[in-house]
VOLOSE-554313 format. One record per residue (C-alpha): x, y, z; residue number from 1. Coordinates in steps of 0.1 Angstrom, whole numbers. Example, Ala and Ser with C-alpha at 12.3 -4.5 7.8 and 13.67 -1.06 7.14 Angstrom:
# residues 2
[rec [123 -45 78] 1]
[rec [137 -11 71] 2]
//
This chain:
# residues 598
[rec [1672 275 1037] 1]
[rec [1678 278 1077] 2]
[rec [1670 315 1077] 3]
[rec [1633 323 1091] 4]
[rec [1623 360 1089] 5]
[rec [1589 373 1109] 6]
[rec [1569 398 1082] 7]
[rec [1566 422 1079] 8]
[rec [1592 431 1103] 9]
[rec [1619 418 1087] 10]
[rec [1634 401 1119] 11]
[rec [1658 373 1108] 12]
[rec [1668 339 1126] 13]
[rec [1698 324 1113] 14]
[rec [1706 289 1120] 15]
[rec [1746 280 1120] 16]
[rec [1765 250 1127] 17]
[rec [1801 252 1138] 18]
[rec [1826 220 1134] 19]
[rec [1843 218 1166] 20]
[rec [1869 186 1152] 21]
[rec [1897 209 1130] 22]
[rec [1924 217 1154] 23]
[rec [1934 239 1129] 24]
[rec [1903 256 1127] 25]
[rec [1868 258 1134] 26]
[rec [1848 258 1097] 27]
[rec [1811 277 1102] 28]
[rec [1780 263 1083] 29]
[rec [1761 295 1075] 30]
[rec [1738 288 1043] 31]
[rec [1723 260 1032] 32]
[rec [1708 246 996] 33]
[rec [1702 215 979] 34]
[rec [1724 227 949] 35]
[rec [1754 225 974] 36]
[rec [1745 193 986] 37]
[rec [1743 205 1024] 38]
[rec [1702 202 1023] 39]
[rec [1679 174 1023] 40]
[rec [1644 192 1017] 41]
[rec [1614 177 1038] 42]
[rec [1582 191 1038] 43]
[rec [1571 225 1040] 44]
[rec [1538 235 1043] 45]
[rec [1523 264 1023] 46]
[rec [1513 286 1049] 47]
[rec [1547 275 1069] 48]
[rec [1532 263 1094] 49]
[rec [1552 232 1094] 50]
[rec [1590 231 1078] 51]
[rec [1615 208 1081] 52]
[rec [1648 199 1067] 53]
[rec [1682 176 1072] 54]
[rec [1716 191 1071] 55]
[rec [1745 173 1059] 56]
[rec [1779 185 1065] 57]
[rec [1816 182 1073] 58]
[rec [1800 140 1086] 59]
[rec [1772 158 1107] 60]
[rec [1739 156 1101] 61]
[rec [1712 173 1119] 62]
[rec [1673 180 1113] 63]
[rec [1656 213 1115] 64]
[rec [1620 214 1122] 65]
[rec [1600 248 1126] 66]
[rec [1561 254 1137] 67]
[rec [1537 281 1146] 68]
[rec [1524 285 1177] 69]
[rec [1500 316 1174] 70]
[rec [1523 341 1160] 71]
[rec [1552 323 1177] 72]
[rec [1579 307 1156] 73]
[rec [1594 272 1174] 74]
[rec [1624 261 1160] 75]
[rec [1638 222 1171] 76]
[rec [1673 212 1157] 77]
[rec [1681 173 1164] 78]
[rec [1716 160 1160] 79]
[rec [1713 127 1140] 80]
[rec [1751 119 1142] 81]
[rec [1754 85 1164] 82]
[rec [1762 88 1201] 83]
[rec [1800 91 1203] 84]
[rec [1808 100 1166] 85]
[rec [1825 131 1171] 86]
[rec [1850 136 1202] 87]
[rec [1836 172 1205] 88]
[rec [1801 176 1194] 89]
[rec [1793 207 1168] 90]
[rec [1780 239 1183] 91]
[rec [1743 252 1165] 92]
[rec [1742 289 1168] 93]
[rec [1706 310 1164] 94]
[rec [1714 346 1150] 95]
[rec [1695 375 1153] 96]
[rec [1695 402 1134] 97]
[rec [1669 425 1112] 98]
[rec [1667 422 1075] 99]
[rec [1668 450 1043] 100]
[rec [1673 480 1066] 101]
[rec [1638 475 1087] 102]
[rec [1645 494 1118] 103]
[rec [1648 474 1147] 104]
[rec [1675 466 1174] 105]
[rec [1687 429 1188] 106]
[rec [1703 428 1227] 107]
[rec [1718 397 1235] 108]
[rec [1704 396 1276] 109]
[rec [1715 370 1301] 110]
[rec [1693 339 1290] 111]
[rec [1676 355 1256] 112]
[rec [1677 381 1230] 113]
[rec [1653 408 1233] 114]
[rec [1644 427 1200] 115]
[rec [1624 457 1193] 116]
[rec [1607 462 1158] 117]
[rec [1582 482 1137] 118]
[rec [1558 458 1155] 119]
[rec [1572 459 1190] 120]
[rec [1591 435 1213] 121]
[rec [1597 401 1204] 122]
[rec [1618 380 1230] 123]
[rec [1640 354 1218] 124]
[rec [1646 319 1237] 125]
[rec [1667 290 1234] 126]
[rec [1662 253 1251] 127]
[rec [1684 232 1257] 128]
[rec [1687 194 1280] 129]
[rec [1695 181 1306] 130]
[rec [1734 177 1289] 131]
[rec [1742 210 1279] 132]
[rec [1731 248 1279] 133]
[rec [1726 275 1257] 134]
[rec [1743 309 1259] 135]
[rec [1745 339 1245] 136]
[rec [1771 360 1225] 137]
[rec [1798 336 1228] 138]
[rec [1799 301 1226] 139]
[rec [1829 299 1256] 140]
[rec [1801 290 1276] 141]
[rec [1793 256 1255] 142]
[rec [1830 250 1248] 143]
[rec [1855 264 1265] 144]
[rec [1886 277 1246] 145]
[rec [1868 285 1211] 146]
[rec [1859 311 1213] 147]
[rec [1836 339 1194] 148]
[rec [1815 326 1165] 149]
[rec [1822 339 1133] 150]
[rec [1788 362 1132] 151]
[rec [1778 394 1137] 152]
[rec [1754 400 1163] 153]
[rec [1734 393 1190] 154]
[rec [1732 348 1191] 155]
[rec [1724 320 1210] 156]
[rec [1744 291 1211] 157]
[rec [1747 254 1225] 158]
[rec [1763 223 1221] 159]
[rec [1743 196 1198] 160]
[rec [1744 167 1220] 161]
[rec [1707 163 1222] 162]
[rec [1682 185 1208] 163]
[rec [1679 221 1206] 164]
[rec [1650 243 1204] 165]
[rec [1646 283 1199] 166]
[rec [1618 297 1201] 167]
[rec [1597 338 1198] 168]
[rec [1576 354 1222] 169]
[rec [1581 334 1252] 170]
[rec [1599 309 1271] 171]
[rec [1594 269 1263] 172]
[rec [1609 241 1272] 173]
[rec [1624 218 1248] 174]
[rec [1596 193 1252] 175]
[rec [1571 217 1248] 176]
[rec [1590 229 1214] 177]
[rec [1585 192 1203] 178]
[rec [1546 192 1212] 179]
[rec [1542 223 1188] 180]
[rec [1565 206 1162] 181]
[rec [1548 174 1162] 182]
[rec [1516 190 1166] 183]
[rec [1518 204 1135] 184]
[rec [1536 182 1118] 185]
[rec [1507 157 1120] 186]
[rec [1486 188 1108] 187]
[rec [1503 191 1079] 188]
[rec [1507 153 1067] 189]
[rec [1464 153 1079] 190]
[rec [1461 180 1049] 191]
[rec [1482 160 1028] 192]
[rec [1465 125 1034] 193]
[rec [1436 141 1022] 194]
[rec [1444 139 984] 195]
[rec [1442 98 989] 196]
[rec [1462 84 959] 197]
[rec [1475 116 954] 198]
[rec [1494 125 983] 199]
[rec [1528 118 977] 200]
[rec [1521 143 945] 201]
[rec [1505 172 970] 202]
[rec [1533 165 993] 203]
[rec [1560 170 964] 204]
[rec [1545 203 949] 205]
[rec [1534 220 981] 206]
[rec [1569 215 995] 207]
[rec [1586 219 963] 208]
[rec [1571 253 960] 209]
[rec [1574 260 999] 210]
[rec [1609 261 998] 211]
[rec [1613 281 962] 212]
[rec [1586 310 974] 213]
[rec [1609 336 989] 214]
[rec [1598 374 998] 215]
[rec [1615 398 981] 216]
[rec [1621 434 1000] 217]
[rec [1632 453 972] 218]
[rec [1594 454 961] 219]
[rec [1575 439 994] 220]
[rec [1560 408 977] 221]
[rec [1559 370 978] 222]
[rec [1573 349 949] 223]
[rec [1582 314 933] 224]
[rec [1617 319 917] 225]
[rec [1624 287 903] 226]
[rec [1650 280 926] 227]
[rec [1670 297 956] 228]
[rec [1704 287 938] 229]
[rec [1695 306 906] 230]
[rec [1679 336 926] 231]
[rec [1712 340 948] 232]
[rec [1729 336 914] 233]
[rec [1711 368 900] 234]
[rec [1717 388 928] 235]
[rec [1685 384 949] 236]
[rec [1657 366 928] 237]
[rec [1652 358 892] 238]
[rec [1615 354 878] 239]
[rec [1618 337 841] 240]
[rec [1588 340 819] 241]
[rec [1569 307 813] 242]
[rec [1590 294 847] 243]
[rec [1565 312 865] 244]
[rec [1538 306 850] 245]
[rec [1546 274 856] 246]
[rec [1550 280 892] 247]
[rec [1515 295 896] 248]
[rec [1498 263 880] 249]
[rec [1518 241 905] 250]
[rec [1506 264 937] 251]
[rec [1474 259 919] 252]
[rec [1472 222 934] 253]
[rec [1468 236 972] 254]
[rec [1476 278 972] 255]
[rec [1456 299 956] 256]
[rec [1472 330 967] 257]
[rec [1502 318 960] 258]
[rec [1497 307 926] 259]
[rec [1476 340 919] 260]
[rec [1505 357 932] 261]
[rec [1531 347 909] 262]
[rec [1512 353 878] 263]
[rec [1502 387 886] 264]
[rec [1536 398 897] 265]
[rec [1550 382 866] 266]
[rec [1525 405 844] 267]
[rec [1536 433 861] 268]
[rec [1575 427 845] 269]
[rec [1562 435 815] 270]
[rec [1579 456 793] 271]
[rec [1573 489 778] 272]
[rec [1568 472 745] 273]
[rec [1538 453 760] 274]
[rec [1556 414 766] 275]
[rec [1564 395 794] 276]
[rec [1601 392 792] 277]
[rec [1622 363 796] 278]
[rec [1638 371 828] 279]
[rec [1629 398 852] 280]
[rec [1660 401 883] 281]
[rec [1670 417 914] 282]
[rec [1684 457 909] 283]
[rec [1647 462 884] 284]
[rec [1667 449 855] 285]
[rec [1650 425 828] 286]
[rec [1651 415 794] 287]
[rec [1640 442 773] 288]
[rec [1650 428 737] 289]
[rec [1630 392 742] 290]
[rec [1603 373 758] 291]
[rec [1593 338 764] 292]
[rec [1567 310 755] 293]
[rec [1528 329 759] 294]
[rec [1520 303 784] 295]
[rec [1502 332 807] 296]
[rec [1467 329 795] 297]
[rec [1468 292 797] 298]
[rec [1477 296 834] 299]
[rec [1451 323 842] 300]
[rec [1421 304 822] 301]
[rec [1432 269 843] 302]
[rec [1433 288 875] 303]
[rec [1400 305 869] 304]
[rec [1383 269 860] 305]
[rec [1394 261 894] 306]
[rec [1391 291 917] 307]
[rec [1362 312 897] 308]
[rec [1378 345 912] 309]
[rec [1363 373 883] 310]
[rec [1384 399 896] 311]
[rec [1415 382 890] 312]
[rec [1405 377 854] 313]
[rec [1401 416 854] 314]
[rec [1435 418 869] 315]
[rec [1451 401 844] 316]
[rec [1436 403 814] 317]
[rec [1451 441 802] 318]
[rec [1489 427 803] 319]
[rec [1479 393 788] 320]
[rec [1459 412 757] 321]
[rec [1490 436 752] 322]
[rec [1516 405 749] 323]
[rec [1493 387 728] 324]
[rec [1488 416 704] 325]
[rec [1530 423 703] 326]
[rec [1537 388 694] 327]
[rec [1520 393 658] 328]
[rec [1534 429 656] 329]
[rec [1567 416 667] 330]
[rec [1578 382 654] 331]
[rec [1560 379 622] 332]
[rec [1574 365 592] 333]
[rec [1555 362 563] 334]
[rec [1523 348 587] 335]
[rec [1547 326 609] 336]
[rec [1558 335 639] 337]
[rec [1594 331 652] 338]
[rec [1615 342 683] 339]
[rec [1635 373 681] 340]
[rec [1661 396 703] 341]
[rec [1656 434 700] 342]
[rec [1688 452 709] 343]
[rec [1676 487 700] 344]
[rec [1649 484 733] 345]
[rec [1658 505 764] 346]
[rec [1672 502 791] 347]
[rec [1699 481 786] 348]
[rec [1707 453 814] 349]
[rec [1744 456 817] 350]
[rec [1747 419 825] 351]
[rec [1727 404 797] 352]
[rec [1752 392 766] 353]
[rec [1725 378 747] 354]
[rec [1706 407 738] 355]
[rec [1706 417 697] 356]
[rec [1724 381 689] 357]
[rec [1710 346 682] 358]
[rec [1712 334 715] 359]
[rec [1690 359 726] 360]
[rec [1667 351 703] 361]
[rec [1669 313 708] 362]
[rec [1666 321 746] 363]
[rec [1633 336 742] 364]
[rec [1621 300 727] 365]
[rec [1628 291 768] 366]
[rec [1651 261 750] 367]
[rec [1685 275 751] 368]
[rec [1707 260 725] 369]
[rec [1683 235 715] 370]
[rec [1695 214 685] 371]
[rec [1664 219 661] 372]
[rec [1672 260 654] 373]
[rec [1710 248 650] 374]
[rec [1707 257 613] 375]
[rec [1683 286 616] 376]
[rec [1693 319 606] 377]
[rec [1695 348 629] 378]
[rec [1687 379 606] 379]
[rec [1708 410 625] 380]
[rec [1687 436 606] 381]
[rec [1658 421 615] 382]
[rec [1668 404 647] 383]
[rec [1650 380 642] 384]
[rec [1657 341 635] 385]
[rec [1644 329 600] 386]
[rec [1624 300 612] 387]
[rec [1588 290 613] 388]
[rec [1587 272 649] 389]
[rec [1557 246 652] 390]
[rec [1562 249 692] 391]
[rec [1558 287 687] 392]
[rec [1528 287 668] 393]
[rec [1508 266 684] 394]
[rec [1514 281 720] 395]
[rec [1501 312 705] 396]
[rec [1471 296 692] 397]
[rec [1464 282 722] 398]
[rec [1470 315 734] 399]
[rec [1449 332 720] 400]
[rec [1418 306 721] 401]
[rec [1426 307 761] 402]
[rec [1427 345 760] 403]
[rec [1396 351 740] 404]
[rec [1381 329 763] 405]
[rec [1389 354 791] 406]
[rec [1377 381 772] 407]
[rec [1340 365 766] 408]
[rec [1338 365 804] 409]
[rec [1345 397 810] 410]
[rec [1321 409 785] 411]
[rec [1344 420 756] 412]
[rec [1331 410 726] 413]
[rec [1353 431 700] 414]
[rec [1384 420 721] 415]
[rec [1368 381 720] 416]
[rec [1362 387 682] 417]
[rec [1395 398 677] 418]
[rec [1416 371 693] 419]
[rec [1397 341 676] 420]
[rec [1401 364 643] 421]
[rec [1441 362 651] 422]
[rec [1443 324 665] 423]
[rec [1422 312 636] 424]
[rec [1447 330 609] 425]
[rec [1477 315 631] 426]
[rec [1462 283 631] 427]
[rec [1456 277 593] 428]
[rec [1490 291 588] 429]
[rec [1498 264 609] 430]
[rec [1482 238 587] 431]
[rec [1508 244 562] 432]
[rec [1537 231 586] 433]
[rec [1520 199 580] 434]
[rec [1539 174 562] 435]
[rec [1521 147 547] 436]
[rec [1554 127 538] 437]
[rec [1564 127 574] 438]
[rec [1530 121 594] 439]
[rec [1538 151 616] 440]
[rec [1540 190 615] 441]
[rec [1575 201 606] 442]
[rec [1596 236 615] 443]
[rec [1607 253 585] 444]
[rec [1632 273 576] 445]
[rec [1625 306 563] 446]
[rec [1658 310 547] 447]
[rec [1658 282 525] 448]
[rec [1617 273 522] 449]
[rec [1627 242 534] 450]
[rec [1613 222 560] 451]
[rec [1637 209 594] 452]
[rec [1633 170 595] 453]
[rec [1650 179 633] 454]
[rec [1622 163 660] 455]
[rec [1615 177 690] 456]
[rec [1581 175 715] 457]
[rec [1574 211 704] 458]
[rec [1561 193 666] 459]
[rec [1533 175 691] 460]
[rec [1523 211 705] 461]
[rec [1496 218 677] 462]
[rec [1480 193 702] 463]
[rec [1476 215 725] 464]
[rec [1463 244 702] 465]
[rec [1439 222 689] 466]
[rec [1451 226 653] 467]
[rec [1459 190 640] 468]
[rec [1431 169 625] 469]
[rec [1416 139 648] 470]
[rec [1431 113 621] 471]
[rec [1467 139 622] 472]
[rec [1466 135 654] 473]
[rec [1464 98 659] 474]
[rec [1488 96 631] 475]
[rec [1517 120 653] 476]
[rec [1513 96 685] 477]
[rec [1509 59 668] 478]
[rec [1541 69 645] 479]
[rec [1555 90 666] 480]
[rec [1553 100 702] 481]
[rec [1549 60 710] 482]
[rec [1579 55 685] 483]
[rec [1607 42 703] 484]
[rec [1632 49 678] 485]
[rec [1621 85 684] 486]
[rec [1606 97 716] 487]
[rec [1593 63 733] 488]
[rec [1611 46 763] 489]
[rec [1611 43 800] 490]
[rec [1621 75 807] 491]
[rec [1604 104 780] 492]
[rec [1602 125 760] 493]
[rec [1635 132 750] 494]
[rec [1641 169 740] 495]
[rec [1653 157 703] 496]
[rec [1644 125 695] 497]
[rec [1662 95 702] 498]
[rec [1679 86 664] 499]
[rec [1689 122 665] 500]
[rec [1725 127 667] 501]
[rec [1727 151 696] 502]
[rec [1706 125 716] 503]
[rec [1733 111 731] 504]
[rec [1748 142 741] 505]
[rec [1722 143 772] 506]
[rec [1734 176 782] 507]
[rec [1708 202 788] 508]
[rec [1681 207 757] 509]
[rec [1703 180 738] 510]
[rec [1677 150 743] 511]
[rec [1672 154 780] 512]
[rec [1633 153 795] 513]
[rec [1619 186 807] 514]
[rec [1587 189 824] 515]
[rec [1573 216 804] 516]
[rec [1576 199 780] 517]
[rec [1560 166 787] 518]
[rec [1532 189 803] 519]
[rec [1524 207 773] 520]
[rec [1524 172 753] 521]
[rec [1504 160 784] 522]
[rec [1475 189 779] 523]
[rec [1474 182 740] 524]
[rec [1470 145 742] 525]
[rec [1437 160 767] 526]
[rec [1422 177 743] 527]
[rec [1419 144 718] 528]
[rec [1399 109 719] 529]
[rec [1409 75 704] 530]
[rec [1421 41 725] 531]
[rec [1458 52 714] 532]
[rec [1457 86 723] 533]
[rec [1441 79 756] 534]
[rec [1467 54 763] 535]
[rec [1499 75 756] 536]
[rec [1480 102 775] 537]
[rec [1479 78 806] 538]
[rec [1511 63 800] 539]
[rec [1531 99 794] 540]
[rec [1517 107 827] 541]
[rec [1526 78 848] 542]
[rec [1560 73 833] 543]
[rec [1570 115 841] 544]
[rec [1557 104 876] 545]
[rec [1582 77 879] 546]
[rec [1611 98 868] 547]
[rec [1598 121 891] 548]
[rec [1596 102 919] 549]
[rec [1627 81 919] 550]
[rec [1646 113 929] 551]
[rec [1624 132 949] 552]
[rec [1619 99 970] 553]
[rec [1658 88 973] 554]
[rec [1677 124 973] 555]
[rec [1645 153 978] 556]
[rec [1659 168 944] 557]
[rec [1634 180 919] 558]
[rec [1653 183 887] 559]
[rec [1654 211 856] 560]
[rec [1656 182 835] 561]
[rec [1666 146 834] 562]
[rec [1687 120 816] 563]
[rec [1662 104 787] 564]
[rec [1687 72 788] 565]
[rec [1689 65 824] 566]
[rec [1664 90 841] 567]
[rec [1693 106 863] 568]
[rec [1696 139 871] 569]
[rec [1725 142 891] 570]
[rec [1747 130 861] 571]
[rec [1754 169 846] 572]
[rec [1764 197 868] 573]
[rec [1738 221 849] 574]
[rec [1707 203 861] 575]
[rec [1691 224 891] 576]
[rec [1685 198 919] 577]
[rec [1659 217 931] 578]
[rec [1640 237 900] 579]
[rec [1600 237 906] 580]
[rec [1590 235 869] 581]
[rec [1607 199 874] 582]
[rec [1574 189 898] 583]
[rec [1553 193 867] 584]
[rec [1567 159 860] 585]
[rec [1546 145 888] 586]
[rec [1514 177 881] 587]
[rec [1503 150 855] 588]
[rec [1497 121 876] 589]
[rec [1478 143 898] 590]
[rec [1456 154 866] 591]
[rec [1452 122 851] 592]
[rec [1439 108 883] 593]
[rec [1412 142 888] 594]
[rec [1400 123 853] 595]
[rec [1399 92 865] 596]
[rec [1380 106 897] 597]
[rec [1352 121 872] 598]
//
């Protein structure tokens, strides 16, 4: 998170912070994240124009701030440590260097690093005060007796004892570094301010997503992993299926680029079978043998409302109509559908265990190890898990309206004709997951013919599809959703519900809150009328705000999920502190007041 790169170049500055108090060594700072607790994310524009961030480490702390100036980067790191703290003051060190092979060179000169790209010469400048100076190649100069850095390459070094600034094309003056910063600092927070009520909301997505969107060399485009600590995990960047999709509908809120972007770069992962699969990673490799939750027409129908762009219909319509159409071909049983894990499809990822077994095919459900399929059986002939899933079902539906939808605007009627045909035949198969005795539509087990009195928020997803009856659907919420013996509290939804044994667990899809989830409740409670219904619509939305919130404010972590008892996130080591889907959480506020607004 302190590495800038100029595109398409591919020139890199690396910030570094040496700790100049171990007599018995002199540890080097040379990545940051919030995952290893050395980040404190602040806000980063979507255009990055404006970034900036506070470093905690080894009892430092410092914040970096970066700004354009033309096509100038400026770069301003302030110590934060009170005067007289540390009896030698860490070193910050500016790295230079080009990224992914581009051809370029880096000379460290007397004052500055000159660099020579695909693009030309770009000069290199640090400024320093009054205190202390910068110098270059070896940080003797700053502290005698220490010294080379441990980096390769041409750098610029100084002592942080006041602020330090670096900055691209020309010489400036620390003061005039601050000008810029603050400049557009106040530009940015001007955009923000805009939203009224729903700033801090625009300020938590567009910086949530500012930091997550990476470039990624190894095909020359911009994306939204869900998080730098899982990308560097796979090897470079990980795009998961319905994460994305996710992703684009949050860049929705500000980026329209950026959120067209990730869905079309998604649909091109798709497989030679016609899906979406559920991860797509550095090296080409991806899931061949599963997908994820068909979320993608949902996302491209909500961004069209919005942005009214017909060509990027036409761009993703093909690859949405082919996973549409492999879903009933696919993971059909008996007119349900159900998730499955197809070993025999080529090529094989070396690094993926799950293919061909039940946790492949519970992975494509995007709920790994979820409680409700804990009794479901994984056919290995027919890789496929013997369970009608509600959550499935109605996403397809939904799918499929959204989808058909599409195709009306682009002028396919036969395509139009056949995806209502095929959501209207899912949808009254759906109808018989409805369980009178219970008040609520149940999963069934395929096995057995027996229905799974397991509850989960994917049973309030035929919501979403539109499927459940008006009276159905004030029946789910009244004795359901706003039952606190089941999904009602401070903090919701719960991923199982509350008198659910593995609700206390509160370890990943055992009873936690995920914002997918409470956004695809959120949308189905939208699509239905009643004083009750409106109610837990408004409440579901300002209570995911507040859990939301409460973290972002006090620790700048946006969580995969959260504790349903206490609403912490940092209590389990496998919660992401900085996983984008997380900001959907605080998406719904921002919705529910665009209602309010109309």
């Amino acid at each position: 998170m302190i590495a800038y790169v100029l595109l398409p170049e591919g020139l890199g500055l690396h910030v570094g912070f040496l700790n100049n108090c171990n007599d018995f060594g002199h540890e080097f700072l040379a990545t940051t994240s919030v995952g290893q607790g050395t980040a404190f994310p602040g806000s980063h524009s979507w255009d990055g124009s404006y970034t900036e961030l506070r470093v905690t480490w080894m009892g430092h702390e410092w914040r970096v701030q970066t700004a354009h100036q033309g096509v100038d980067l400026v770069l301003l790191v302030t110590p934060l440590d009170p005067a007289g703290k540390f009896y030698v003051p860490a070193t910050v060190a500016f790295q230079v260097n080009f990224l992914w092979d581009r051809p370029g060179t880096a000379l460290k000169r007397a004052d500055f690093i000159e660099t020579q790209g695909s693009g030309g010469g770009i000069d290199v400048y640090c400024a320093s005060g009054k205190e202390t100076s910068c110098s270059t190649g070896a940080i003797s100069d700053a502290h005698p007796g220490h010294g080379q850095l441990p980096v390769s390459g041409a750098y610029l070094a100084a002592a942080l004892t006041e602020p330090v600034g670096l900055s691209t094309g020309k010489r400036r003056s620390v003061a005039e570094i601050e000008a810029i910063v603050d400049r557009e600092r106040a530009a940015y927070w001007k955009s923000v301010n805009l939203a009224g009520v729903d700033s801090p909301t625009v300020d938590a997505v567009e910086t949530t997503l500012g930091w997550d969107t990476i470039y990624d060399p190894e095909h020359a485009r911009v994306i939204s992993p869900v998080s730098r600590d899982w990308s560097a995990y796979w090897g470079g960047y990980v795009l998961f299926g319905w994460d994305t999709f996710f992703g684009a509908t949050l860049a929705g809120i500000g980026d329209r680029d950026l959120a067209y972007a990730n869905v079309i770069e998604e649909l091109h992962e798709e497989t030679t079978e016609g899906f979406v699969p559920n991860y797509a990673r550095a090296g080409g490799w991806k899931s061949t043998d599963r997908s994820e939750p068909p979320v993608g027409s949902i996302t491209v129908l909500e961004l069209y409302g919005k942005y009214h762009d017909h060509w990027f219909l036409e761009e993703a319509y093909e690859p949405l109509l082919r996973w549409n159409r492999w879903w009933a071909l696919y993971r059909d049983i008996e007119g349900y559908l159900t998730w499955g894990s197809d070993a025999q499809n080529e090529p094989l990822d070396p690094a993926d265990k799950f293919r061909g077994v039940r946790a492949g095919a519970t992975g494509e459900a995007g709920m790994d190890g979820s409680p409700i399929y804990d009794d479901a059986v994984f056919n290995p002939q027919t890789h496929l898990l013997e369970f009608a899933d509600v959550g499935l079902m109605s996403i397809y539906v939904a799918d499929c309206n959204a989808l058909a939808a599409i195709a009306e605007t682009l002028q396919k009627p036969a395509d139009a004709s056949e995806l209502r045909m095929r959501g209207a035949r899912y949808r009254a198969k759906l109808g018989t997951l409805w369980s009178d005795k219970d008040g609520i539509f149940l999963n069934k087990d395929l096995h057995t013919g027996q229905f799974s009195t397991r509850l989960s928020p994917t049973l309030f997803y035929p919501l979403l599809a539109h499927a459940a009856t008006e009276e159905q659907a004030k029946l789910m919420v009244e004795e359901h959703l706003l039952n606190p013996r089941e999904f009602w509290g401070e903090w919701v939804i719960s991923s199982i519900a509350r008198d659910d044994p593995a609700f206390k667990d509160q370890n990943y899809w055992h009873g936690r809150t995920w914002g997918p989830m409470n956004y695809l409740v959120y949308l189905g409670l939208c699509n239905y009328e009643g004083d009750e219904i409106e109610h837990a619509r408004r409440e579901l939305a300002q209570k995911s705000f507040t859990l939301f919130s409460m973290e972002w404010t006090e620790k700048g972590h946006v969580h995969e999920n959260y504790n349903a008892i206490t609403g912490n996130g940092d209590d389990v080591t496998n919660s992401d502190k900085f996983y984008h889907w997380g900001a959907l959480l605080g998406y719904m506020e921002y919705l529910e007041q665009s209602r309010t607004q109309k």
